[in-house]
Each structure stands twice: as structure tokens, then as C-alpha cells.
C-alpha positions as CSV (number, residue, x, y, z in Angstrom):
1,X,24.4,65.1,58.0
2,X,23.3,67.8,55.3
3,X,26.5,68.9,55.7
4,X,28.4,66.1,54.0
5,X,30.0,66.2,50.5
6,X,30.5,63.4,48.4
7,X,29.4,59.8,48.9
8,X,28.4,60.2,52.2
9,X,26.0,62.6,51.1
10,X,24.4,61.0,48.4
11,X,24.4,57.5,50.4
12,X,23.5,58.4,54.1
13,X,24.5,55.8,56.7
14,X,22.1,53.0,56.4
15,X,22.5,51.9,59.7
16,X,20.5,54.7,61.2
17,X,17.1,53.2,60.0
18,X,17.3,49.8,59.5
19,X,13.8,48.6,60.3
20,X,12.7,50.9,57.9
21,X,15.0,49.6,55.1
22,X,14.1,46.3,55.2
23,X,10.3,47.0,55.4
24,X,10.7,48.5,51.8
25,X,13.0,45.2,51.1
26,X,9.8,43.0,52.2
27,X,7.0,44.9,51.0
28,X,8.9,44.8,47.7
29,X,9.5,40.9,48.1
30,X,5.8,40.6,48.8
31,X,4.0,42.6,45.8
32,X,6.4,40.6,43.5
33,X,5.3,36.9,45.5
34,X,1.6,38.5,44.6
35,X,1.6,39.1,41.2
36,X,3.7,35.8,40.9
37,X,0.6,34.2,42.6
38,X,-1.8,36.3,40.3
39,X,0.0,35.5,36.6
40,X,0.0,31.6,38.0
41,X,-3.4,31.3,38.9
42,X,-4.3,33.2,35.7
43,X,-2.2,30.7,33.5
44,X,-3.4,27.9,35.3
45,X,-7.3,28.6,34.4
46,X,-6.4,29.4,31.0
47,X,-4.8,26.0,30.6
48,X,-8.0,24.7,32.2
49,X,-10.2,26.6,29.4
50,X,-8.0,25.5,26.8
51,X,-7.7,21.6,28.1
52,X,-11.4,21.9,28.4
53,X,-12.2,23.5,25.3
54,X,-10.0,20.9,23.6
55,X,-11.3,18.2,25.0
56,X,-14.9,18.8,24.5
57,X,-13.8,19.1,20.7
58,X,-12.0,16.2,20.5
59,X,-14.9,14.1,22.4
60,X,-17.9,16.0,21.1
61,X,-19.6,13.5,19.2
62,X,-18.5,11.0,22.0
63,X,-20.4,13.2,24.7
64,X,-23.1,13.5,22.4
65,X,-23.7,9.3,22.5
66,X,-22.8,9.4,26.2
67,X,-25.7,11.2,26.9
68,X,-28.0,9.7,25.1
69,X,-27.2,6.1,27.0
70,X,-29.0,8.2,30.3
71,X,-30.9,5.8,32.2
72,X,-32.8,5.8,35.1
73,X,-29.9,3.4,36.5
74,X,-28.0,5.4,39.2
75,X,-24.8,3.5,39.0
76,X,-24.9,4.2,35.3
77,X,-25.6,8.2,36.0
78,X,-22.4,8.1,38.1
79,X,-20.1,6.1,35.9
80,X,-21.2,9.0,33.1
81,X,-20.7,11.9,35.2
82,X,-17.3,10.8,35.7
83,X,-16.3,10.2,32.3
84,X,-18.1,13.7,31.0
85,X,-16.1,15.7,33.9
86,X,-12.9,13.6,32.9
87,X,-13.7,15.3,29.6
88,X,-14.6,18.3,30.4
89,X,-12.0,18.6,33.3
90,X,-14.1,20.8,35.3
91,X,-17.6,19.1,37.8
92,X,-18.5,22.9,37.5
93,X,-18.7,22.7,33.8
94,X,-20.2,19.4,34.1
95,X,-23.0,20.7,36.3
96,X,-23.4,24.0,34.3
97,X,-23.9,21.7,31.4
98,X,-26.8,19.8,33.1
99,X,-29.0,23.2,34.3
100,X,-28.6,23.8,30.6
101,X,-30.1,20.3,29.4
102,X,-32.6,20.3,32.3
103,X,-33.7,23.5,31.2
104,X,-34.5,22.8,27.5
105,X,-36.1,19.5,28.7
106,X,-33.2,17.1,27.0
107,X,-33.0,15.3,30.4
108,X,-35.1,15.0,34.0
109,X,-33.6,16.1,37.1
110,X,-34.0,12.6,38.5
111,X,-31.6,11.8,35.6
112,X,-29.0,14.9,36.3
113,X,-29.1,13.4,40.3
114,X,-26.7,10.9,39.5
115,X,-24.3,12.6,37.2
116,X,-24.1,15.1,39.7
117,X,-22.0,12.9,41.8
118,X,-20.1,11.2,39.2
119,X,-19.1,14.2,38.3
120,X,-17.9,14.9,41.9
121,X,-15.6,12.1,41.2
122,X,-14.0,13.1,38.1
123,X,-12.9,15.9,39.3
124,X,-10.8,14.3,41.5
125,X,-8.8,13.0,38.6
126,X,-7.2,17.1,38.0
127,X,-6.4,17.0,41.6
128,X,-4.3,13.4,41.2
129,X,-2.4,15.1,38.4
130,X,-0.9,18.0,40.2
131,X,-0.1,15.7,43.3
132,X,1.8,13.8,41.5
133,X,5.9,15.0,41.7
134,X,6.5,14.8,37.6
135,X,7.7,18.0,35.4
136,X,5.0,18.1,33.4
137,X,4.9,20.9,32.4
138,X,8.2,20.5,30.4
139,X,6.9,16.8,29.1
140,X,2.9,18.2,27.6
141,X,4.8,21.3,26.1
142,X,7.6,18.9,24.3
143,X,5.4,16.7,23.4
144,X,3.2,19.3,22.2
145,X,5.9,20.5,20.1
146,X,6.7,17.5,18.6
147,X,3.0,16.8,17.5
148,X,2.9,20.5,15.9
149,X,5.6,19.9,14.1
150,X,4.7,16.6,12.7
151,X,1.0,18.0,11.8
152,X,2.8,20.4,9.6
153,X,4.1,17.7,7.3
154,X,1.7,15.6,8.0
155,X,-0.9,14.5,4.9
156,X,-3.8,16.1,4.8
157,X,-6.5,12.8,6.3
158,X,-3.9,13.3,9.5
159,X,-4.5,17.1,10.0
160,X,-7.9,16.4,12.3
161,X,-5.3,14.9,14.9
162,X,-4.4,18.7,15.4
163,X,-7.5,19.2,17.3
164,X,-5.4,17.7,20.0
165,X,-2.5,20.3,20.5
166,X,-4.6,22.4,22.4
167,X,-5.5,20.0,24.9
168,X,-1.7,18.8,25.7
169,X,-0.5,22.5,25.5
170,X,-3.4,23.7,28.1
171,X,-2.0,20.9,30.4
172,X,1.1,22.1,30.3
173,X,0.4,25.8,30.6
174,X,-1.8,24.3,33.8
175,X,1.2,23.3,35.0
176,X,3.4,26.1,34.1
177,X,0.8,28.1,36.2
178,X,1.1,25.8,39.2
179,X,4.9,26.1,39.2
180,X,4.6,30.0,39.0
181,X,2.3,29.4,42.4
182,X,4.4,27.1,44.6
183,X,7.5,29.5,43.5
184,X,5.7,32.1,44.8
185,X,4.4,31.1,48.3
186,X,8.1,30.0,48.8
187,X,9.6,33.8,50.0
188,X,5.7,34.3,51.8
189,X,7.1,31.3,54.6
190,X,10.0,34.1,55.9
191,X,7.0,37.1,56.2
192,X,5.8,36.7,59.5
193,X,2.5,38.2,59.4
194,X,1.6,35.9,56.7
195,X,2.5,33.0,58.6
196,X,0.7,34.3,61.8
197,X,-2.6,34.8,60.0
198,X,-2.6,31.1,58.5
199,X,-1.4,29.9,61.8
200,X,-4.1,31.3,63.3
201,X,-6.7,29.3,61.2
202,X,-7.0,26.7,64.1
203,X,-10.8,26.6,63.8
204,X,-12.6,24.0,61.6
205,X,-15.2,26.5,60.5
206,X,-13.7,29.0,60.1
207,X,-11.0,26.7,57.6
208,X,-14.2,25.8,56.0
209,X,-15.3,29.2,55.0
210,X,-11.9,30.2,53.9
211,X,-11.7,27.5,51.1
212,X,-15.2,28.2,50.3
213,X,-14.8,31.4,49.9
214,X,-11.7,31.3,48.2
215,X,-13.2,28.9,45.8
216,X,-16.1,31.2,45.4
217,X,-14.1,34.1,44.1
218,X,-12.2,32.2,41.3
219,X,-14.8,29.7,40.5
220,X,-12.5,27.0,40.5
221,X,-12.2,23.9,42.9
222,X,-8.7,22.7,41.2
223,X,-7.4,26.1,40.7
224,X,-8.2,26.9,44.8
225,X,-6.3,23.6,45.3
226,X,-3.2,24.2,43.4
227,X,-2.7,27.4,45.7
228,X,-3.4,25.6,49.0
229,X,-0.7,22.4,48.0
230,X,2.1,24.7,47.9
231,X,1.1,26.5,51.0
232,X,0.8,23.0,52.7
233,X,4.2,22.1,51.2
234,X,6.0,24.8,52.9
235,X,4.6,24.0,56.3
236,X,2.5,27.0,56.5
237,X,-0.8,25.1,56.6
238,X,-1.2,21.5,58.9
239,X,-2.3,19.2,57.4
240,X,-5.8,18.7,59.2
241,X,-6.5,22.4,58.7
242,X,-6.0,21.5,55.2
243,X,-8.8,19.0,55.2
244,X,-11.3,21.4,56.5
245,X,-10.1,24.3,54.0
246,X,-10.4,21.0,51.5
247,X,-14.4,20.7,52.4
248,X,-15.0,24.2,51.9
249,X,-13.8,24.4,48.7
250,X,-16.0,21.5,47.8
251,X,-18.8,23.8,48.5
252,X,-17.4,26.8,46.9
253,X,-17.5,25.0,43.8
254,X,-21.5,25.5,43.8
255,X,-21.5,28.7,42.8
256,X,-21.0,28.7,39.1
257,X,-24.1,26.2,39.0
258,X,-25.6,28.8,40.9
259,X,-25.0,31.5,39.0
260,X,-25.4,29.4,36.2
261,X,-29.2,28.8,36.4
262,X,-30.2,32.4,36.9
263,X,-33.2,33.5,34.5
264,X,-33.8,29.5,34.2
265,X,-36.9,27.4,35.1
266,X,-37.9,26.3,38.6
267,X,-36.5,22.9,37.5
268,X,-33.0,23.6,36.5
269,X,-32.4,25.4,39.4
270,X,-33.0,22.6,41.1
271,X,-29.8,20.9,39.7
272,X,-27.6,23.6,41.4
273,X,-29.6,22.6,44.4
274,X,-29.1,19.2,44.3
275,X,-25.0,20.0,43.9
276,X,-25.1,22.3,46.4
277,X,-27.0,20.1,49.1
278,X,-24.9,17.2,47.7
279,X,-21.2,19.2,48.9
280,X,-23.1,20.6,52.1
281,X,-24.3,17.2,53.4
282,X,-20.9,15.6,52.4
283,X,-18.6,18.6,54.1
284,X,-21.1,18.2,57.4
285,X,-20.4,14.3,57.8
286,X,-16.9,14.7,57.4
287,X,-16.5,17.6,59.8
288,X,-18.2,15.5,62.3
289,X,-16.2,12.2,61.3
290,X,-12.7,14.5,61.0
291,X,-13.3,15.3,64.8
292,X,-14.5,12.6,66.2
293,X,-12.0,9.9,64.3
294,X,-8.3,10.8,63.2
295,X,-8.9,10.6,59.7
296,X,-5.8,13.2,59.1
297,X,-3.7,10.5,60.9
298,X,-4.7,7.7,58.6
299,X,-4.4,9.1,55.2
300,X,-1.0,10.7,56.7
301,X,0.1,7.1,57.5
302,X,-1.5,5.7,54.0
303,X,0.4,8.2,52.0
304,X,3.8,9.7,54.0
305,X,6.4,12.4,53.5
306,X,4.1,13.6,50.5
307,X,1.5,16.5,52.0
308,X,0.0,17.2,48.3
309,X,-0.3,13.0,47.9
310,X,-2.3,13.5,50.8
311,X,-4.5,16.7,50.0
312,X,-5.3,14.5,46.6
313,X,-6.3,11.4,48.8
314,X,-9.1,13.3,50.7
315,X,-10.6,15.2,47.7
316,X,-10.9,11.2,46.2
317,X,-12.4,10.0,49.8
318,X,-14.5,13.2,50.5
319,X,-16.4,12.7,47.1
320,X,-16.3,9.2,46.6
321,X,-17.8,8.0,50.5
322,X,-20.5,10.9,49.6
323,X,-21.4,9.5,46.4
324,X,-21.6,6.3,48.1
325,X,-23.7,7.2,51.1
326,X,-26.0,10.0,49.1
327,X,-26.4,7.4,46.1
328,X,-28.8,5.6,47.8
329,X,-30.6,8.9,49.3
330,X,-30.8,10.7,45.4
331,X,-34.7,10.5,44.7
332,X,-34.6,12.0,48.7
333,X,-31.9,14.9,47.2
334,X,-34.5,15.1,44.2
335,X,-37.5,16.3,46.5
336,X,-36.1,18.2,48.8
337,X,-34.6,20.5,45.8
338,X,-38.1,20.3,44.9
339,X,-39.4,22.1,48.5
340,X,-36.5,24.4,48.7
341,X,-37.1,25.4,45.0
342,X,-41.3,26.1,44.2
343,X,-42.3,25.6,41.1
344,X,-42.4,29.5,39.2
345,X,-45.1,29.0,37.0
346,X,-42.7,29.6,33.5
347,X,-42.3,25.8,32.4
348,X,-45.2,25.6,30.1
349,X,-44.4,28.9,28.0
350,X,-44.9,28.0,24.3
351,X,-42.8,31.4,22.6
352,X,-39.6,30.6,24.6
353,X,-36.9,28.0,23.6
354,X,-37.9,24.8,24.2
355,X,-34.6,22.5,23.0
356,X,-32.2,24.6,23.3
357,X,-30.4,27.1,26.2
358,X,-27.3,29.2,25.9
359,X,-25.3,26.7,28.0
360,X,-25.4,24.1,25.4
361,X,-22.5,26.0,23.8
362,X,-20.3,24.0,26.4
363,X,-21.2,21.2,24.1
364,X,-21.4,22.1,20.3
365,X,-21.9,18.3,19.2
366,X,-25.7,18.6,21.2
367,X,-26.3,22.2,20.8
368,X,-26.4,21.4,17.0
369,X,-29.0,18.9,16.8
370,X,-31.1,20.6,19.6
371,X,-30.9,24.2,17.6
372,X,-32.3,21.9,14.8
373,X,-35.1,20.5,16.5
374,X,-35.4,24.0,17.8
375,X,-35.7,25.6,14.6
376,X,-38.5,22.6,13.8
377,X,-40.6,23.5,16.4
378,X,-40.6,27.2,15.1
379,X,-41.4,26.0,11.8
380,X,-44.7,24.5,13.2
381,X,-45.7,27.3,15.3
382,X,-45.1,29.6,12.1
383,X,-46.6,27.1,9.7
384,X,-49.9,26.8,12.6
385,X,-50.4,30.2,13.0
386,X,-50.1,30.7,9.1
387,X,-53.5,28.0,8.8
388,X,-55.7,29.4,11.2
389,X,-54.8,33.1,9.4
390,X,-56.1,31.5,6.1
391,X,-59.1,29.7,8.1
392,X,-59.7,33.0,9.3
393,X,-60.4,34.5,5.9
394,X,-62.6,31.9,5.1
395,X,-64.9,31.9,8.2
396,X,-63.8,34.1,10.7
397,X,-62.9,33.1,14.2
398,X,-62.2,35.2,17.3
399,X,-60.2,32.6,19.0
400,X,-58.4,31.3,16.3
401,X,-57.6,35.0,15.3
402,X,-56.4,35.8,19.3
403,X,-54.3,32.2,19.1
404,X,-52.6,33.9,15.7
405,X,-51.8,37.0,17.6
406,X,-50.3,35.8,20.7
């Protein structure tokens, strides 16, 4: 062989190693399906920020009322949590949101209980979207167009309808990024290690951790969805296996809350509990009713010949018979956060923020008026300690001197 001139020695016989040449060919295939994968999920949550961050701008003063009409009326808890997460687009936001009011006092946590679970709800309404089998990715971005264009003309009491082009462009690039996805599980289906290991996820548990884990890593419920449709799509993942992995991400979900209320008060920790305990109980009743009752059969036969129809239709069950059978159980939610989370002694600080916590800024309508009230209270702390420092001149007073200096 290293005797060969010409074209044969520059191109050896192929045929010699075969396997070998079409390892390269795969691995090759595969690093290009990964960053596929990786540039879609990455577009998808910036679409999510941006549809989010749109939204909430659009809505802000509406958000702002809506929270103020918190009663102590469950059913009107719910029906709020819906519509703020239908807003916001995210239940994580939503609940990130809350440890933030809970936290500077703005609300109870009886009163974050029930929005909680509406927000459980509303987050169901993302998931709808991408089951349903429209381009619309192509219709947001043209119609995105078109409104940029006209705001460029348009007169100048028109312009504040702007503040709407970044919410129909980040649902388009959401669905730009969910395309890039499904395109690139499609060449994964022919890799056969690939579709041993999912294969091999024949254990409900075990299905379970997987989504919550998953879900965990990119802090996004939707976003670990819109990979496991297209995988589901492709036959790679049954259907029933799909629900469990569906429940786990439920639960995976949590942990922005959780992370979220790190350095807070004993209290607002207590409304990542209550989500937490609220996706736990819901994922145990369902494992047991998935194995006992073919659930996977019925929504199969309620929605055919459409597997990501069907991955949308548990999501809206899974949250909405929780809601129902936890709404009744909330003030029972509410003190067993209250066990599982001790009181840590820092609620009755006076020289840390009262009104207002970093996680407002996921609401600039209410972060606004509760930096004002903020900046009140600071005024009379200031304006007490400045009285008993002139009292103290007068007549001298060790306590009211020591009550200056703290």
C-alpha cells in the first residue's frame, strides 16, 4: 500500500475499514444534532425572556391592579395566578415573583397559596401553543414585521403600541428555537445507542427523575417540554413513559423558587415550599393513578394520531385535578410549610428593607411604588433618630442615645 503512486495513494481503498469510516460519519452527524439541540434550546428561552419581559411591560400597571384585588378567596387566588403566569409566561417567574412580595410583607403566604396553583395552570397555556401543528414561527415574525414597519410611520400618540414587537418577535423566535429542536432529534432516531438508552427508560421513577432533572438544569418546565415532544414525535419515547418524564418536570420546575428565596425570611421560603410540596403531592397521585388506571390510554383515545396534542393534554390535567384536589387542602399546604420551614428569627429586623426585595424587578409597575414607600420609611427612621439626637442635647438620655446609634 505505501507503495502506490497516484490516486490510489492519496485515496486508499475505503473498503478496508469501513466501520471505522462511518463511526467518523456518525460522530460527526451527532455533534452537529447537539449543537442544533443546544442553539434551539438557547433561542427558545431567549424568546421566552423576551415574550416575558414584553409582556410584563405591556401589562405592568394591569399586574399592579391585579394584585391589589388579593383576597382571602381561594378561587379568586387561582383565577389571578393564572392570568399573572399567562402574562408573565413562566409559573417559575410567577412563583419567584411571590417569595419576593412575601418577603417585603406586600402579601401573606396564606394569600401566595392559591396563586401558586393558578399559576400551575397558566403555564399550561405555553405548552398548548407548541402542541398545536401551525408555523408560527413564520406568522409572529411577519406579523412582527409588519407592526415595525407601520410604528415607523406611525404618529407619534401610536408609538407606545411598539412596546408590543418584542412580545410577538420573542414568540416567534420561541418557535424558531423549537423547530431548530425537533430538526435536530430527527438524525438522533438512526443512532442506535441513543435509541437504546431512551428505550431503556421503562421505569416510572426513574422517567420521573429524568424530567426532573432535566428541568432542573435549564430551569424551564416549557423549554424541557419542547425537547421531549419532538423526541416523542419520532417514536423514540412511548407515550406513557412520557407522562412520567411529564411529572418530573413538574417538579423540576421548583427549583428556581428555590433558589430564588435564598438569603430571604423564614416566610418566603415557605412559598417555594408550598410549590414544591404542591408538584410532589400532585406527581405522587398521578404515579399511583397512571399505574393503577390507563390514563395514557384515555387521553390517547381523547386526542389520536397527535403524541404532542397529547403531552399538552396531561400537563392541563396533571395541574388542573391538583389544583382541584389541593385547593381545598391549601391552609393544610400553608402549615406544613410552616413545620418543614422554622421560623429564623430575621422577620422583625428594623435596618433591612421592609417594602421592597430584588425580585420585584420582575415587576417594575410594583417595585416603583414599594421603593417609594421604602424610601418613606427611611425618611422616618432618619427623621426619628435625628429627634432623639436633639433631645439628647437638651437632656441627655442613654437609651435614647444607644436607639440613635444602632
Amino acid at each position: 500500500m505505501y507503495g502506490l503512486k497516484g490516486p490510489d495513494r492519496i485515496f486508499p481503498d475505503q473498503s478496508d475499514h469501513p466501520e471505522d469510516i462511518k463511526m467518523e460519519i456518525g460522530a460527526s452527524v451527532i455533534l452537529t444534532c447537539i449543537l442544533e439541540l443546544l442553539a434551539g434550546l438557547g433561542l427558545f428561552l431567549y424568546g421566552m425572556e423576551t415574550m416575558s419581559d414584553g409582556l410584563e411591560r405591556v401589562a405592568g400597571k394591569q399586574l399592579k391592579s391585579l394584585l391589589g384585588a388579593v383576597t382571602k378567596n381561594r378561587a379568586t387566588q387561582v383565577v389571578l395566578g393564572f392570568i399573572i403566569t399567562v402574562l408573565m409566561q413562566s409559573s417559575s417567574a410567577t412563583t419567584v415573583m411571590l417569595v419576593g412580595f412575601v418577603n417585603a410583607g406586600i402579601m401573606q403566604l396564606s394569600q401566595a397559596v392559591g396563586i401558586i396553583m393558578g399559576a400551575n395552570i397558566g403555564t399550561t397555556v405555553t405548552v398548548l401553543m407548541m402542541s398545536v401543528k401551525l408555523d408560527f414561527h413564520i406568522i409572529f415574525c411577519f406579523i412582527g414585521c409588519i407592526v415595525l414597519f407601520l410604528m415607523m410611520f406611525a404618529p407619534k400618540k401610536f408609538k407606545g403600541l411598539g412596546s408590543v414587537v418584542p412580545v410577538i418577535f420573542g414568540v416567534g423566535a420561541l418557535f424558531i428555537g423549537m423547530t431548530f429542536m425537533s430538526n435536530a432529534m430527527k438524525p438522533l432516531r438512526d443512532w442506535q445507542g441513543f435509541t437504546n438508552a431512551l428505550q431503556a427508560v421503562n421505569n416510572p421513577i426513574v422517567a420521573v427523575l429524568i424530567g426532573a432533572g432535566i428541568t432542573a438544569l435549564i430551569q424551564s418546565s416549557a423549554a424541557s417540554i419542547a425537547i421531549l415532544m419532538p423526541l416523542a414525535e419520532l417514536g423514540l419515547i412511548d407515550f406513557q413513559m412520557c407522562m412520567f418524564i411529564l411529572f418530573g418536570q413538574n417538579i423540576g420546575t421548583c427549583v428556581t423558587a428555590v433558589l430564588a428565596c435564598i438569603g430571604t425570611s423564614a416566610t418566603s421560603k415557605r412559598v417555594a415550599c408550598v410549590h414544591l410540596l404542591f408538584n410532589v403531592i400532585g406527581t405522587v397521585i398521578f404515579i399511583i393513578l397512571a399505574l393503577i388506571l390507563p390514563i395514557h390510554t384515555w387521553i390517547q383515545a381523547a386526542v389520536p394520531s397527535n403524541i404532542s396534542m397529547q403531552i399538552s393534554l396531561t400537563h392541563i390535567i396533571f395541574n388542573s385535578v391538583t389544583t382541584v384536589m389541593l385547593l381545598p387542602f391549601a391552609s393544610v399546604l400553608e402549615q406544613l410549610a410552616c413545620i418543614l420551614i422554622r421560623d429564623d428569627g430575621t422577620a422583625g429586623e428594623a435596618m433591612k428593607l421592609k417594602y421592597f426585595d430584588q425580585r420585584m424587578m420582575n415587576a417594575p409597575a410594583v417595585a416603583a411604588e414599594q421603593l417609594f414607600n421604602e424610601c418613606k420609611r427611611m425618611g422616618n427612621i432618619a427623621k426619628a433618630n435625628f429627634v432623639r439626637a436633639i433631645e439628647c442635647f437638651d437632656q441627655w438620655d442613654d437609651e435614647k442615645a444607644e436607639e440613635s446609634a444602632e
